[in-house]
N, C-alpha and C positions, 0 to 999 in steps of 0.2 A: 504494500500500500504506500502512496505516495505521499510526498509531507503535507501538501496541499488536500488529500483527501482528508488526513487525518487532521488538519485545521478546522476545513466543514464538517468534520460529523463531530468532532469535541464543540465547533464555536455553532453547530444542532443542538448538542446535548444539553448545555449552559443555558442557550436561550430557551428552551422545554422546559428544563429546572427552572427557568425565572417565571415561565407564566405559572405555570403549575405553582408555585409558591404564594404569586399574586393572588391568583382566583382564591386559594386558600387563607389569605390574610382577607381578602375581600370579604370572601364570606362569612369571617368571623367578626369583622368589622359590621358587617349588614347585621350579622345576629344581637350583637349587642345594642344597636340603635335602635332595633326591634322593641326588645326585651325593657331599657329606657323609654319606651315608647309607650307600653303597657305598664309600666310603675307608674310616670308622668299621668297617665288615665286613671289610674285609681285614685290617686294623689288628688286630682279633679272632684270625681267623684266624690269620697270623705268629706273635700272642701264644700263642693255644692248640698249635701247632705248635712252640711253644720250649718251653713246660711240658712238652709230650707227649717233646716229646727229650732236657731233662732229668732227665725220669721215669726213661725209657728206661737212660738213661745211666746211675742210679741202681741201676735194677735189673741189669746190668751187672757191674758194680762186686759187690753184694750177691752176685750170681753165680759171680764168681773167689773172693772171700773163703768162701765156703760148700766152694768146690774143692777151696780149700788146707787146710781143715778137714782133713777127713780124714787127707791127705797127715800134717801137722803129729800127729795122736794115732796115727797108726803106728808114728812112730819113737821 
């Protein structure tokens, strides 16, 4: 084999190893933005879930005070 063949198939070999390495850092790259992607979603969630029970809580509150209303211009 001649030195030139054995350049091309080693400077084949190297560039196969570099993609093959890429895709595989890619894809673990893709999986954890994923994965960040779905915490940041619950993270959401919880948040909107605590607003929503504050609200709640609020309206509540605004609830009894409107009860006592009345009560209070009776007497």
């Amino acid at each position: 084999m001649s030195n030139q063949a054995k350049v091309v198939l080693a400077s084949a070999c190297v560039f196969s190893l570099g993609i093959i390495g890429y895709v595989h850092y890619k894809q673990h790259l893709d999986r954890n933005q994923l994965h960040s992607g779905v915490l940041k979603d619950i993270e959401r969630r919880q948040r909107r879930k605590a607003e929503n029970l504050f609200v709640l809580q609020q309206q509540i509150d605004l609830a009894k005070e409107l009860k006592k209303e009345p009560e209070l211009n009776r007497t």
